[in-house]
MIDO-379091 format. One record per residue: x, z, y of N, C-alpha, C, O, CB in turn. Coordinates in steps of 0.1 Angstrom, whole numbers, padded with zeros to 4 digits, always signed. Glycine has a CB too. Layout:
N
XZYXZYXZYXZYXZY;...
//
This chain:
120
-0167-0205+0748-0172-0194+0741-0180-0198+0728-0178-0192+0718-0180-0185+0750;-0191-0210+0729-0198-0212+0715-0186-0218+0708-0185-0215+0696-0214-0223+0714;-0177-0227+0713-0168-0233+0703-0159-0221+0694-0155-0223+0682-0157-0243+0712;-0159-0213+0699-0149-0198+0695-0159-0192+0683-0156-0188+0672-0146-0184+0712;-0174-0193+0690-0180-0183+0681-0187-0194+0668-0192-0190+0659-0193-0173+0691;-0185-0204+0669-0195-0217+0655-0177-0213+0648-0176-0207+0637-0201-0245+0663;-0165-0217+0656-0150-0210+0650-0150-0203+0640-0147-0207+0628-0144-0202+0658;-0154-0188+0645-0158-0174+0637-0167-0177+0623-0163-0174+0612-0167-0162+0648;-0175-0180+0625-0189-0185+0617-0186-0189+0603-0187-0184+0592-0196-0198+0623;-0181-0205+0610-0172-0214+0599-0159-0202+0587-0159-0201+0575-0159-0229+0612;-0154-0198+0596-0144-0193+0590-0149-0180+0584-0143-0175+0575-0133-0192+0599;-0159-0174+0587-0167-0162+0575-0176-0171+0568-0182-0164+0559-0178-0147+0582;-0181-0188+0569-0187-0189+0555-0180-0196+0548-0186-0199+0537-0199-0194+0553;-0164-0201+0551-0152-0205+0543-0153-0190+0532-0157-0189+0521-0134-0208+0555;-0150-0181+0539-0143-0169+0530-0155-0161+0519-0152-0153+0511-0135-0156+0542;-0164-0165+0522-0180-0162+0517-0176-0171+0499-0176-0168+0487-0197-0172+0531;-0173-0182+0508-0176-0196+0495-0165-0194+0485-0165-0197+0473-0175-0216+0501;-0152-0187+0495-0142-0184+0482-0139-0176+0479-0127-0176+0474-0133-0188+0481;-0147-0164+0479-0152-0152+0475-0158-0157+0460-0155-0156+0448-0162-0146+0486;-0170-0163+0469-0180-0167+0452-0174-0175+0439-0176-0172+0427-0193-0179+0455;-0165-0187+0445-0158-0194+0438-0151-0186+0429-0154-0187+0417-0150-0202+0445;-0140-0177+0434-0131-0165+0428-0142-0159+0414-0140-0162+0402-0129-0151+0443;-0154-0151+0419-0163-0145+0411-0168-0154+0400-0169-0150+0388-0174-0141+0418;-0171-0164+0404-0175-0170+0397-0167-0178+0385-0175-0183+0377-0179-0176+0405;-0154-0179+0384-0141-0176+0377-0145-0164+0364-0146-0167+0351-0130-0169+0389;-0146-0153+0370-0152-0136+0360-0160-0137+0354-0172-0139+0359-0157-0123+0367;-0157-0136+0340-0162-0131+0331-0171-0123+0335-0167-0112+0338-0155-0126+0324;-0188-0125+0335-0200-0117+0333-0196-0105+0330-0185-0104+0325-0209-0122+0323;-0203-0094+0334-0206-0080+0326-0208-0084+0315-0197-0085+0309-0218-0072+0330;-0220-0087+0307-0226-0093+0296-0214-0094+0288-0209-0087+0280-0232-0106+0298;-0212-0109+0293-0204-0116+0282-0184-0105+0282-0176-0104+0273-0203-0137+0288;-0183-0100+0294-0170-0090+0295-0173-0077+0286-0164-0070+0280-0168-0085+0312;-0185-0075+0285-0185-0066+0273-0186-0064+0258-0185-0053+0252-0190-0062+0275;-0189-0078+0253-0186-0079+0242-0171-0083+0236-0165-0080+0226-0195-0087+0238;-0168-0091+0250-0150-0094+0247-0142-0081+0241-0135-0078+0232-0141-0098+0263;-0150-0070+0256-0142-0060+0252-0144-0051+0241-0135-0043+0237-0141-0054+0260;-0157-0053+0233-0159-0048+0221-0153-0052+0209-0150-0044+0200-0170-0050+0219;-0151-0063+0210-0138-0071+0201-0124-0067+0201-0117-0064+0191-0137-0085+0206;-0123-0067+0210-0104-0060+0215-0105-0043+0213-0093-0038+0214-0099-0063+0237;-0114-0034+0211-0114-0021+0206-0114-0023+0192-0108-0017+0184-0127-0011+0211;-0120-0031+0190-0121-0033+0173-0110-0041+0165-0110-0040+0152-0134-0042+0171;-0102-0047+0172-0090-0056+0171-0081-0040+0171-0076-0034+0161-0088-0070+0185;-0080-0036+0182-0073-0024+0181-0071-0015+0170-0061-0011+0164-0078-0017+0190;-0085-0014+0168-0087+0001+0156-0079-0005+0145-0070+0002+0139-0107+0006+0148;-0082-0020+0141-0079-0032+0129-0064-0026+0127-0059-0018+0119-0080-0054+0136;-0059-0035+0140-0041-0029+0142-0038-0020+0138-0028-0021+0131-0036-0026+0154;-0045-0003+0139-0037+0005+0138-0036+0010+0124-0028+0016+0117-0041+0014+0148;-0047+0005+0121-0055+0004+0103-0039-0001+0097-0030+0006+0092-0071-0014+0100;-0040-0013+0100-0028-0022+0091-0018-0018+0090-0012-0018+0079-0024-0034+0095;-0011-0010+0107+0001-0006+0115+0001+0009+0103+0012+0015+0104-0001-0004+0137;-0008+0015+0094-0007+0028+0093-0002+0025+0079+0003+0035+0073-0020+0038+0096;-0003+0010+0069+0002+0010+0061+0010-0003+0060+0008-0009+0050-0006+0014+0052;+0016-0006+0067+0024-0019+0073+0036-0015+0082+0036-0023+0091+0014-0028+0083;+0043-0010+0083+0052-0009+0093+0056-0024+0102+0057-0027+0114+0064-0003+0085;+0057-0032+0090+0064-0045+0094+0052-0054+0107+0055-0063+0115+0066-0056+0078;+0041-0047+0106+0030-0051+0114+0035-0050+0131+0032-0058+0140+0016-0041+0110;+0042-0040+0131+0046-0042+0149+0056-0057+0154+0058-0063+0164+0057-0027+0155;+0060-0057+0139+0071-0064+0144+0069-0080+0144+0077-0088+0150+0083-0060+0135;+0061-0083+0138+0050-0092+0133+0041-0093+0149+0040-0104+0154+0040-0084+0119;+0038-0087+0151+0033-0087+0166+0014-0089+0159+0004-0096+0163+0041-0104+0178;+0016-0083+0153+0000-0086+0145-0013-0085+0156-0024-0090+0156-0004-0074+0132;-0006-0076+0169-0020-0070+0178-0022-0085+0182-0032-0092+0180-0019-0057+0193;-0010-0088+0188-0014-0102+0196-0020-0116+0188-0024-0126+0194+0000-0107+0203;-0019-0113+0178-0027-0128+0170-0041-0119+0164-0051-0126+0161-0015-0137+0151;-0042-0103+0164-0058-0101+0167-0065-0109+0180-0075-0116+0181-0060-0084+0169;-0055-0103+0188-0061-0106+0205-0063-0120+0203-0074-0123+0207-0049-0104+0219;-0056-0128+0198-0058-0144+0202-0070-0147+0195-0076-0157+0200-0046-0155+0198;-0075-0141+0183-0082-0146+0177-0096-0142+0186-0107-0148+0187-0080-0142+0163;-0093-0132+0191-0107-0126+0197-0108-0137+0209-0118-0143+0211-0107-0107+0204;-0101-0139+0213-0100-0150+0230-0106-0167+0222-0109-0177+0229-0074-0152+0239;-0106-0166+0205-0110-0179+0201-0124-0183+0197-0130-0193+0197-0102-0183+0191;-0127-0169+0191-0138-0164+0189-0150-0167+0201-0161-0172+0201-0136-0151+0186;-0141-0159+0214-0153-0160+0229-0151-0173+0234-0158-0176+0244-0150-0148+0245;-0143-0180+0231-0136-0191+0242-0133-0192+0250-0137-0199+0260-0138-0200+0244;-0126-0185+0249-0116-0177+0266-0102-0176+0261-0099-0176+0249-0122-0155+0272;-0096-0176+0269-0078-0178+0271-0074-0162+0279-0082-0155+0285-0073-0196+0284;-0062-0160+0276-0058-0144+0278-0057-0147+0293-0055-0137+0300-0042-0137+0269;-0057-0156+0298-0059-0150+0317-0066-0154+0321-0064-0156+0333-0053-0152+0328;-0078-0156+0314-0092-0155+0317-0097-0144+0318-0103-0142+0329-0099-0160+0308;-0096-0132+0305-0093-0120+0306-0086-0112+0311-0091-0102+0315-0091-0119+0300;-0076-0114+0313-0066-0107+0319-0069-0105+0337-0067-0096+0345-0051-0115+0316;-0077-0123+0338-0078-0122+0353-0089-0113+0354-0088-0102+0361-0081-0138+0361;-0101-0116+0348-0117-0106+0348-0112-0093+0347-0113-0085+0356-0130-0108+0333;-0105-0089+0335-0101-0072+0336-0096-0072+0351-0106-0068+0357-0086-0066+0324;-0087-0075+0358-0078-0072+0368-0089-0071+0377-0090-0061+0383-0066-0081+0372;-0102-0083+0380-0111-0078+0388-0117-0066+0389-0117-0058+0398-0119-0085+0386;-0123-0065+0377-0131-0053+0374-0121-0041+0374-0127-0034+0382-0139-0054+0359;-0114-0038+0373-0102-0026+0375-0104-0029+0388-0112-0020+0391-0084-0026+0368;-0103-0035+0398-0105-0036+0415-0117-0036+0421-0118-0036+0433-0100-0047+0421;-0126-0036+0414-0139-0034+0421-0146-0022+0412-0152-0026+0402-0148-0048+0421;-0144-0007+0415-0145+0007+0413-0163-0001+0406-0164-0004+0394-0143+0020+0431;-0170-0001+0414-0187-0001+0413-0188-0014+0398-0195-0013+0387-0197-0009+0435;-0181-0023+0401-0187-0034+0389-0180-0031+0377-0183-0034+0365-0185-0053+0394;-0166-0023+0381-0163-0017+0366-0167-0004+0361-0165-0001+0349-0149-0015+0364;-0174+0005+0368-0184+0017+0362-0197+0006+0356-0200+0008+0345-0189+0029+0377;-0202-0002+0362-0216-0009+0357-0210-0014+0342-0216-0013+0331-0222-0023+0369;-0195-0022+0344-0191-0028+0325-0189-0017+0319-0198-0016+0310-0175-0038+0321;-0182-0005+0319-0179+0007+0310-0193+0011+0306-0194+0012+0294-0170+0020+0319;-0205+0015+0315-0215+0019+0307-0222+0006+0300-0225+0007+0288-0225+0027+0316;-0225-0005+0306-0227-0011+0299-0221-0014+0287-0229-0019+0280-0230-0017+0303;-0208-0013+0282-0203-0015+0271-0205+0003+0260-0205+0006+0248-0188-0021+0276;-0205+0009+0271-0206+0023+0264-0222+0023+0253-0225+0025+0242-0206+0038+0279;-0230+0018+0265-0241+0014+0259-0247+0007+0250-0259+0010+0247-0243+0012+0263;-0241-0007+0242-0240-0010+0233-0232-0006+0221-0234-0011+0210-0239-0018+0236;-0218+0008+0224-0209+0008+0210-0225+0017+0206-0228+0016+0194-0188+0020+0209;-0236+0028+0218-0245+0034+0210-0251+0030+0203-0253+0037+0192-0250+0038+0215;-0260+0014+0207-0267+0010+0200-0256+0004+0186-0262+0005+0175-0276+0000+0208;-0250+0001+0186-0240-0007+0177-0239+0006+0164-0243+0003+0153-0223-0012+0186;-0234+0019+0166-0230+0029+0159-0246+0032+0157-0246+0037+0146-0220+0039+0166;-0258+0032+0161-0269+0040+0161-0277+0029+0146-0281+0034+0136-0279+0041+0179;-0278+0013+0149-0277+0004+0142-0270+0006+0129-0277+0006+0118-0273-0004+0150;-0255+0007+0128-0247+0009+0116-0252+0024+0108-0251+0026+0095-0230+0010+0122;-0255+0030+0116-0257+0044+0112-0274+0042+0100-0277+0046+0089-0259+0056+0131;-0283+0033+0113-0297+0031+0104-0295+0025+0091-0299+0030+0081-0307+0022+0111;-0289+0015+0091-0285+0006+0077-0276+0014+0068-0275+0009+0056-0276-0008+0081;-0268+0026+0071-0265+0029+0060-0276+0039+0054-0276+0041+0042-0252+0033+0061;-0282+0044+0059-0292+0052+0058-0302+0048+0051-0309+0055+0044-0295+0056+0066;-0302+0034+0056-0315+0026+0048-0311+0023+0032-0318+0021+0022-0318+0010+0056;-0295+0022+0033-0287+0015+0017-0293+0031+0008-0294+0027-0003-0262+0012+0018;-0295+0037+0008-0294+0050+0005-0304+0052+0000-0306+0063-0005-0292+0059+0013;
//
């Protein structure tokens, strides 16, 4: 019976350690939300160009925005791709990135908004 139960033990602080390992892989909140501030902004960029470019889809222009942003953070697209896929699976730590990113476009727009006000 203790051999069965030290067994059990071992094998919930195996799955503990590669739990953390996994996490530890993910992109921060922090640092996941400025990525993603970049890639909205890469977006808007795209659609900018895409509105007087046609040739821009075909060009694949989003994806050499994207890369540039992944060169900028120094991160690789399944670095990202893996952290998004986390956070889309964990309901609680991706409501905490959405506000926290919601929370900086405020300060970011509240910031842009003061400086033009100040140019004035």
């Amino acid at each position: 019976m203790r051999i069965y139960t030290c067994s059990i033990l071992i094998v919930c602080l195996l799955g503990i350690s590669c739990k953390s390992a996994y996490e530890k892989s993910i992109l921060p909140v922090d640092r996941m939300k400025l990525v993603m501030w970049d890639m909205l902004k890469a977006d808007e960029l795209y659609l900018s160009i895409l509105a007087k470019d046609s040739t821009a889809k075909k060009r694949k222009e989003n994806v050499r925005l994207y890369e540039q942003v992944f060169l900028i953070h120094h991160i690789s697209k399944g670095k990202f791709d893996s952290s998004y896929k986390y956070y889309e699976t964990h309901p609680v730590q991706f409501k905490i990135l959405i506000d926290s990113l919601e929370a900086f476009s405020t300060r970011e727009r509240d910031r842009i908004s003061e400086n033009h006000s100040n140019a004035h």
